[in-house]
Legacy VTK file of the C-alpha trace (Angstrom):
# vtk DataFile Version 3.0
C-alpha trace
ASCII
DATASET POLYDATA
POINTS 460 float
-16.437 8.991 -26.461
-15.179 10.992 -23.606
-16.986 12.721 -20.664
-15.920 15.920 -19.067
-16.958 18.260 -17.053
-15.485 21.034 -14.712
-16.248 20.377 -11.110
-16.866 22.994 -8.067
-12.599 23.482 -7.669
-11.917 24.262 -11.348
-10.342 21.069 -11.816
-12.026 18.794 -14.469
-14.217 16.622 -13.228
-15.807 12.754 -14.908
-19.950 12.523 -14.635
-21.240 9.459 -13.433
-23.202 7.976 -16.182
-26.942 8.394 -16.054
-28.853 6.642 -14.053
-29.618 2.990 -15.426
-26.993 3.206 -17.964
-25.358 -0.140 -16.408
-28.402 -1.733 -16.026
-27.430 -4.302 -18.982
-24.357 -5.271 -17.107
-25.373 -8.678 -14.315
-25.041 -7.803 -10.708
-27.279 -6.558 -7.435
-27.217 -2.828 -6.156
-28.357 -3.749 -2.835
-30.492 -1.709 -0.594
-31.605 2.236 -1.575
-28.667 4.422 -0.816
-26.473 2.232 1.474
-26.205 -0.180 -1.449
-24.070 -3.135 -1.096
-21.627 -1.331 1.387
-22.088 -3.656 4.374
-21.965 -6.651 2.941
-18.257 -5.494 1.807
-17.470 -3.881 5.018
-18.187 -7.393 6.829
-16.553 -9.542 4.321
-15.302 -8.130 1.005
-13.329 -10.998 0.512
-16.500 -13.046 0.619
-18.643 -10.790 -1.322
-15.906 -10.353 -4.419
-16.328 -14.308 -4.578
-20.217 -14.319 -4.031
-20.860 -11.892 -6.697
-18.260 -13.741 -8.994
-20.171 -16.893 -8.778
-23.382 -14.926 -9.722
-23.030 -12.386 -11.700
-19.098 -13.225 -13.734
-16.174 -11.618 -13.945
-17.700 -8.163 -14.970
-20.827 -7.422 -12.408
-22.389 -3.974 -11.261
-22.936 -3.452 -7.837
-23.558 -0.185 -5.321
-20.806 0.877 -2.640
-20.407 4.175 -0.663
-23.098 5.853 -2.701
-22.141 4.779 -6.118
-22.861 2.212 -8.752
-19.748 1.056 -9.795
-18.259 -2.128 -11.936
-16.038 -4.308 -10.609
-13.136 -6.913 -13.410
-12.213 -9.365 -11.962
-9.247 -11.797 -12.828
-5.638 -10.818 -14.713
-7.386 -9.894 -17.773
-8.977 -7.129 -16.157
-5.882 -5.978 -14.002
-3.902 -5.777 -17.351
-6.684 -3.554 -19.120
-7.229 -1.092 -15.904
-3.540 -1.599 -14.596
-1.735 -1.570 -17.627
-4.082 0.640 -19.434
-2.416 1.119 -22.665
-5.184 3.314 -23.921
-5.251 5.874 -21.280
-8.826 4.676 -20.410
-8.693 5.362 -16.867
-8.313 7.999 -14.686
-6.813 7.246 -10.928
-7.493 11.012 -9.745
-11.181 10.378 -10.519
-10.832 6.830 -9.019
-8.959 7.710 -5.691
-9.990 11.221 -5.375
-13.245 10.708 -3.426
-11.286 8.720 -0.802
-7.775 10.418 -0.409
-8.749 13.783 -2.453
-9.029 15.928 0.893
-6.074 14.710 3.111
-3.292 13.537 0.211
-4.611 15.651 -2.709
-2.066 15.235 -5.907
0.388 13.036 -4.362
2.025 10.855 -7.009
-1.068 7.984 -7.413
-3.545 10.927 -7.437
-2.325 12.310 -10.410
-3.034 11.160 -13.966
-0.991 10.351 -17.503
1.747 13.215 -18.920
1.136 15.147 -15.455
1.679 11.576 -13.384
4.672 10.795 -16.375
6.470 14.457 -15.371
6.116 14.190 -11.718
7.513 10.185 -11.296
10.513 11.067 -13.412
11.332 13.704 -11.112
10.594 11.671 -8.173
12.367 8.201 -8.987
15.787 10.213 -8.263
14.768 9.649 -4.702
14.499 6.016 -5.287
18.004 5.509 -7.300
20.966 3.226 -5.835
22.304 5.761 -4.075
19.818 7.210 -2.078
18.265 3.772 -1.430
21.813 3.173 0.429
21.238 5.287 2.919
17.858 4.979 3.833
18.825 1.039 3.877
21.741 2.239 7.002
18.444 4.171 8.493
15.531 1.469 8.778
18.592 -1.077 9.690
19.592 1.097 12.821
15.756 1.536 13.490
14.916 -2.045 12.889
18.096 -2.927 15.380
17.044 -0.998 18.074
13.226 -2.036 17.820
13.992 -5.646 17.795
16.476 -5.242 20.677
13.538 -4.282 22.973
11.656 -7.002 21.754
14.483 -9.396 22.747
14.385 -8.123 25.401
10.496 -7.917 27.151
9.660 -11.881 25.510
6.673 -13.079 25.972
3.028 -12.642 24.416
2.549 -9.215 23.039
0.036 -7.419 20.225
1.861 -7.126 17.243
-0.184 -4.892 14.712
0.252 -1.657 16.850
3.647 -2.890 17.343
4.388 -3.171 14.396
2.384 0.119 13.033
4.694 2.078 15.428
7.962 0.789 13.976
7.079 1.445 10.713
6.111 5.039 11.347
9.482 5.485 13.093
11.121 3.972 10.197
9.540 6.755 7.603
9.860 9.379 9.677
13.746 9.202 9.986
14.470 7.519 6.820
12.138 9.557 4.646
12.802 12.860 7.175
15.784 12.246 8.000
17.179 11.130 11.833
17.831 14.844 12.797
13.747 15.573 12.460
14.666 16.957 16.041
11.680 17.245 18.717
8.853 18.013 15.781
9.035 14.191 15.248
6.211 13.157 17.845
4.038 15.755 16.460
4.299 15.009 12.999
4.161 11.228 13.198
0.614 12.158 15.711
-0.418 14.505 12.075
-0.086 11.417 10.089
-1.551 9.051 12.094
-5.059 11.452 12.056
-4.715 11.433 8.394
-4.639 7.912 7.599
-7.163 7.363 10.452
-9.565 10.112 8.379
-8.590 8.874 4.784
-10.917 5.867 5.547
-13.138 6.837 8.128
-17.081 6.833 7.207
-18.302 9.979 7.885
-16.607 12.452 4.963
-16.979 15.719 5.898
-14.856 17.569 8.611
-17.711 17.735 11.062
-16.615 19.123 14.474
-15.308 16.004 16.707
-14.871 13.856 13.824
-11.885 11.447 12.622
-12.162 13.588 9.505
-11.369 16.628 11.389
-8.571 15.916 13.105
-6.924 14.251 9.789
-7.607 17.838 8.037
-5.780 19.350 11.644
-3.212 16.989 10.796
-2.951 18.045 7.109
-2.200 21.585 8.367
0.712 20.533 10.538
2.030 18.691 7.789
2.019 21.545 5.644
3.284 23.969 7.792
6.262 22.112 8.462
7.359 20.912 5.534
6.841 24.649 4.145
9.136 25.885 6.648
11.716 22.867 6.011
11.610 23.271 2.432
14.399 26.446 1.816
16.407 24.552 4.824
16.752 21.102 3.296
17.590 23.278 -0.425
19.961 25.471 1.222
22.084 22.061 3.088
21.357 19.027 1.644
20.969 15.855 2.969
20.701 11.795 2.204
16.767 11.527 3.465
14.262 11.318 1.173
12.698 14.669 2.029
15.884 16.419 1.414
16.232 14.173 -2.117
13.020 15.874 -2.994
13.971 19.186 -2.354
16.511 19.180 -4.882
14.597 17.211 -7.399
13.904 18.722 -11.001
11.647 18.712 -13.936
12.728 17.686 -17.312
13.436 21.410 -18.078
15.738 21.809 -14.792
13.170 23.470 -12.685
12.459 22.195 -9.043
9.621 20.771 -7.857
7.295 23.531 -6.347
6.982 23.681 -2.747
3.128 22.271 -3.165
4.204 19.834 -5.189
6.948 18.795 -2.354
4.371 18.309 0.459
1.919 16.468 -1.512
4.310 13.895 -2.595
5.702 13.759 0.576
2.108 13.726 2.825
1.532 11.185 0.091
4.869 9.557 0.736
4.790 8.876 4.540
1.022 7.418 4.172
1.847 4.979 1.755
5.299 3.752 3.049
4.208 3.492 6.767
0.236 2.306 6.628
0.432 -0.565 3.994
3.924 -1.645 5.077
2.556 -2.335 8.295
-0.179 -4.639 7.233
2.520 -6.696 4.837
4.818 -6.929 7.388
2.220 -7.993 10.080
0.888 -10.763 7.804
4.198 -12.039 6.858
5.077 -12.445 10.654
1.736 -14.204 11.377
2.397 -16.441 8.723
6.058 -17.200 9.956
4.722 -17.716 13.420
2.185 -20.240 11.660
4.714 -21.831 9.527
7.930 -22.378 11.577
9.350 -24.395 8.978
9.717 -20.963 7.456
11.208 -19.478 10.003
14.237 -21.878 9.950
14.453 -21.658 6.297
14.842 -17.574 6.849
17.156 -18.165 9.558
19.346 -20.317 7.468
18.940 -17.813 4.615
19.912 -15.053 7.249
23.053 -17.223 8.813
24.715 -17.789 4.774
24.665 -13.563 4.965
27.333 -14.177 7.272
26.889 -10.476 8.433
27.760 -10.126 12.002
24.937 -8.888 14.367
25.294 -5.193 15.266
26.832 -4.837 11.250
24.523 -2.877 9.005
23.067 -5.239 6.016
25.395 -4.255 3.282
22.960 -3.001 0.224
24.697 -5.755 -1.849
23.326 -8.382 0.227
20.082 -7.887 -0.673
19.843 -10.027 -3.293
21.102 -13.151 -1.560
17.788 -13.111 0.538
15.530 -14.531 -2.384
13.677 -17.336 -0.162
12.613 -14.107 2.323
11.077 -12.560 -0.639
9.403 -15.137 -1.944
7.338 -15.354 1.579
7.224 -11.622 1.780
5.319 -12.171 -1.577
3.213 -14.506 -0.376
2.043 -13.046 2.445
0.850 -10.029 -0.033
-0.625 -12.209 -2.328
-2.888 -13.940 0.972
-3.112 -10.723 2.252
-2.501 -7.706 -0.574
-2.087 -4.186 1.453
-4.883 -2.855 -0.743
-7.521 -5.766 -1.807
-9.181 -3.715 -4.268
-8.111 -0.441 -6.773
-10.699 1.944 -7.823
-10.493 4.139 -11.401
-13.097 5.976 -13.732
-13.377 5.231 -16.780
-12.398 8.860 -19.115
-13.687 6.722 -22.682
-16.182 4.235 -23.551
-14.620 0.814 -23.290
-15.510 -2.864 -23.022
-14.981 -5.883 -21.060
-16.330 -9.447 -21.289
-18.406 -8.587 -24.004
-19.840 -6.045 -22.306
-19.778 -1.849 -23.398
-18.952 0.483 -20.609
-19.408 3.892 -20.940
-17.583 7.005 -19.769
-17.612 8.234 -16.416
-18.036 4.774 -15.193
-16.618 4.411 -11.805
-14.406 0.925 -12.380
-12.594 -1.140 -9.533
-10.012 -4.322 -9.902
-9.515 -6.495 -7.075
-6.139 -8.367 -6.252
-7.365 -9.941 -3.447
-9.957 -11.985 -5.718
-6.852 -12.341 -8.382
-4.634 -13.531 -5.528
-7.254 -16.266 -4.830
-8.212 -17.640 -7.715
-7.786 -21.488 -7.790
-7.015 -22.040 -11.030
-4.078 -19.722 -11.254
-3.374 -20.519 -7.572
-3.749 -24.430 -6.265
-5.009 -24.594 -2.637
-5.474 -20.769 -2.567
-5.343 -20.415 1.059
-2.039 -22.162 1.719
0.917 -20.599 2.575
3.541 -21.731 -0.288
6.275 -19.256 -0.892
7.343 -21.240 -3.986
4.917 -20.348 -5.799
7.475 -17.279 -6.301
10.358 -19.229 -7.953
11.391 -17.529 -11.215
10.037 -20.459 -13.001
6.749 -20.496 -11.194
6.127 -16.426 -12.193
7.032 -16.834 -15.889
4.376 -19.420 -16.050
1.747 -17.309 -14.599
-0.080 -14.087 -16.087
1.702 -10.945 -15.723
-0.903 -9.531 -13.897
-2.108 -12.249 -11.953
0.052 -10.779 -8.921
-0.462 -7.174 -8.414
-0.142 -6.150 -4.803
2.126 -2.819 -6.051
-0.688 -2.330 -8.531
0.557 -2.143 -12.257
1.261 -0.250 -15.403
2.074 3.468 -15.018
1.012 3.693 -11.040
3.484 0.389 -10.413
4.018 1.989 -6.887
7.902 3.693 -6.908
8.598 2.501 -3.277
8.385 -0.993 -4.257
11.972 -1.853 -4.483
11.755 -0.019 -0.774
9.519 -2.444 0.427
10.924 -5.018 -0.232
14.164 -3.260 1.268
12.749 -2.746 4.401
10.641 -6.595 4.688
14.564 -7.637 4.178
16.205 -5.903 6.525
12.991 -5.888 9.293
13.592 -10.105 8.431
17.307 -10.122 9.180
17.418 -9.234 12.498
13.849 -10.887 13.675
14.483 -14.059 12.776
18.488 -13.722 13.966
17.442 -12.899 17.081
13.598 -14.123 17.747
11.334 -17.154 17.613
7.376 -16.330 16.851
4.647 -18.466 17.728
0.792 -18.263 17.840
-0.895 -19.842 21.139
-2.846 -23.303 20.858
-5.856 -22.925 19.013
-5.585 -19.270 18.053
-6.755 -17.981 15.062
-6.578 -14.134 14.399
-9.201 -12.591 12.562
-8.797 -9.970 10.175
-10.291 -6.976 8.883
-9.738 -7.231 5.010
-10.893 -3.992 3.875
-9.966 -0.940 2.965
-6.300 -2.158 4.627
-5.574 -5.532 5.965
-5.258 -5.226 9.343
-5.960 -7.784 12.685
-9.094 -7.115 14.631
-7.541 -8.095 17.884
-4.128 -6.720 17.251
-2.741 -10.111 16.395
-1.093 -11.504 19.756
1.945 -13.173 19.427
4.150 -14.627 21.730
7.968 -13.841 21.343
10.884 -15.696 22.751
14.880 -14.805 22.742
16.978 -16.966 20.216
19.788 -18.390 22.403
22.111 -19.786 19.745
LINES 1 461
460 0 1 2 3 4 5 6 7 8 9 10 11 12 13 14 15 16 17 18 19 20 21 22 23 24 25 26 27 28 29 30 31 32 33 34 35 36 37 38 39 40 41 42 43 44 45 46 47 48 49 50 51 52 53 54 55 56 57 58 59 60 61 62 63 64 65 66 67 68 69 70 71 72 73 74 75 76 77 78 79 80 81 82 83 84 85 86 87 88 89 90 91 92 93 94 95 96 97 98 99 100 101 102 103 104 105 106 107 108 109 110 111 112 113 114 115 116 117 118 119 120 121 122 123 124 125 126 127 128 129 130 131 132 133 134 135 136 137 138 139 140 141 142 143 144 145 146 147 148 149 150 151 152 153 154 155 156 157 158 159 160 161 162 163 164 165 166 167 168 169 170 171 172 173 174 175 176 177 178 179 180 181 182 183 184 185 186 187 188 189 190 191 192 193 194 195 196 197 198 199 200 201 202 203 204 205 206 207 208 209 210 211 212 213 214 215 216 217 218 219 220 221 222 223 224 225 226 227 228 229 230 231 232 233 234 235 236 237 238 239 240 241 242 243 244 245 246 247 248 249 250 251 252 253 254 255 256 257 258 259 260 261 262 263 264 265 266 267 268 269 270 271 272 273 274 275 276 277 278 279 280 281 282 283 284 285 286 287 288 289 290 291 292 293 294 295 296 297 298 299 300 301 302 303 304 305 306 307 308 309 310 311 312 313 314 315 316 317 318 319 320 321 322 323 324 325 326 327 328 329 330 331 332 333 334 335 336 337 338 339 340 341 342 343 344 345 346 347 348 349 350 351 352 353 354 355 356 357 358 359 360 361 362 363 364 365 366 367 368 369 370 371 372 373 374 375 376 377 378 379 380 381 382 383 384 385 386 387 388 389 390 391 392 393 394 395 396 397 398 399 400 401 402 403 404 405 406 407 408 409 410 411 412 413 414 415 416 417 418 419 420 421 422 423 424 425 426 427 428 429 430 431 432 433 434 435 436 437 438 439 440 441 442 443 444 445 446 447 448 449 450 451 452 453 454 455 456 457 458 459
């Protein structure tokens, strides 16, 4: 069976199912209205396990006004993630959270429609193109970790961090001749992120949700004007890649469709970069072990400082991403992935009907003991390529899976190589006696105190 309706925007719309049509599925709504939403806001990391140990690895619970279900495990990642059937809508998952500041970007978009639209934008993600943005975040990176270098000491690495990687998409996705529009637009981005998961909704005068809509209308205007520009001369950034991008039948993306992937773009390469990249330092600063191993790994490059990392030399850095993975699997940039259900299905035993809001959780999969031994150590062999072919598929899903397998992995991993390179060439990180950073787990990993680290210059 499938349930659907047209909404208030013309756009079809899933109904929630009726009220107690869950009830047969284990689990706690919480309190009247509010739900269960605390409890995840001050741990979800603990709650995910809680309610495992109750209720199983299917269980109904009540978040930010909904009753929702929540798989657990790699079964349940390959059934939502994979989702052979076409069982599950991400628009209808996604769309209350990102619909009003990142409407039909690429993960907001659903089956043929999201099929059309990633053909057309994987030419911006090809050899080529990935060649130059690699010469881009490498000069960036450079520059950034030459300041470091040189102001040692403590300092808070999180907005640090958060800074360079909005630099980085800015001139490699924009291209480093954005001119003087760049402090504005990075400012536009940084309100829409800040709104996409702020609690109150609505764009209420004064409100973080305000300024992120004031921010959406910057975006758009510029890239509206830039559009016939970048057409009309080219260019090697991704932006400009875009611009000349084309449907199956030849036609060019629309100028809508440009800014939404792009809007979409810039929030998703900047915001959860920054939390991977943040974790994977605090665990190197941890682990020093691992820093020498990197170094080592770095050194056999035999690429001279002040050379751009040749794209070929990528692949020699395997030990870096096996930590890089590691650090997402302790710390995955999004813990949990909503969808809604467009068909009856089941799980567990258990019949789930349409409209059924449905969420997965890699930060519970990414913890589970029995696929991962001592689940909060830092091991990055665990990601040897005999290691992975003896675990599930979808055990490890910090990119998500299936169809929405997010298209700027391979630049993640890009950038964590390059952004490794020269730290670990040129720094040492440590943590002070005793410290322990805590961190905010949901809706994006992120330090509460801004993780302080203390820097010093490598000599040798």
């Amino acid at each position: 069976m499938s349930l659907q309706i047209a909404d208030g925007s013309g756009r079809p719309s899933l109904a929630p199912p009726k009220r107690g049509a869950l009830n047969h599925i284990p689990g706690d709504e919480g309190w009247p209205i509010i739900g269960r939403t605390l409890q995840v806001l001050a741990d979800p990391k603990g709650e995910v396990e809680r309610m495992a140990a109750t209720y199983g690895l299917a269980y109904r619970s009540r978040v930010l006004g909904e009753t929702s279900i929540t798989l657990l495990g790699p079964e349940a990642n390959e059934l939502v993630l994979f989702d052979q059937a076409k069982n599950f809508s991400s628009t209808h998952g996604w769309g209350p959270i990102l619909g009003l500041l990142f409407p039909r970007g690429l993960m907001m978009l659903d089956f043929d429609e999201h099929r059309l639209h990633r053909r057309a934008l994987s030419v911006a993600f090809k050899a080529g193109p990935m060649q130059s943005y690699l010469a881009a975040l490498d000069a960036g990176i450079a520059t950034r970790v030459a300041q470091w270098r040189n102001e040692p000491g403590e300092m808070l690495f999180y907005p640090a961090m958060k800074q360079l990687t909005l630099d980085l998409a800015a001139t490699s996705f924009l291209g480093a001749e954005i001119g003087p529009e760049v402090d504005d637009i990075t400012r536009a981005f940084v309100d829409m992120v800040a709104a996409a998961v702020a609690p109150i909704r609505r764009p209420w005068p004064g409100t973080a949700m305000a300024k992120g809509v004031r921010g959406r209308r910057r975006i758009v205007g510029y890239f509206s004007e830039q559009i016939p520009i970048r057409r009309a001369k080219g260019g090697d950034d991704l932006f400009s890649q875009l611009c000349q991008a084309t449907h199956e039948d030849g036609a060019l993306l629309s100028t809508q469709d440009i800014i939404d992937h792009m809007s979409f773009l810039m929030m998703a390469a900047h915001d959860t970069l920054t939390s991977s990249l943040t974790s994977f330092v605090a665990l190197l600063a941890a682990n020093p072990e691992w820093q020498r191993k990197l170094r080592d790994e770095v050194a056999a490059l035999d690429v001279p400082d002040g050379q751009t990392l040749p794209f070929d030399k990528l692949d020699a850095m395997p030990l870096t991403e096996m930590a890089f993975k590691e650090a997402m699997r302790l710390k995955p940039p999004v813990p949990s992935i909503p969808r809604r259900a467009v068909r009856d299905f089941s799980f567990q035993g258990f019949a789930i009907p349409a409209g059924t809001l449905v969420a997965v959780n890699p930060l519970f999969s990414h913890h589970m003991p029995q696929i991962w031994p001592e689940p909060e150590k830092f091991d990055p062999l665990r990601f040897t390529e005999e290691a992975q072919k003896a675990r599930h598929r979808f055990a490890f899903v910090p990119f998500g899976g299936g169809a929405h397998m997010c298209l700027g992995l391979h630049f993640a991993y890009m950038q964590a190589k390059c952004f490794t390179r020269h730290f670990v060439q040129n720094l040492e990180v440590s943590l002070a006696p005793g410290y322990a950073p805590e961190w905010q787990m949901w809706p994006i990993p992120k330090p509460k105190d801004g993780l302080k680290l203390t820097l010093t210059p490598r000599r040798d």
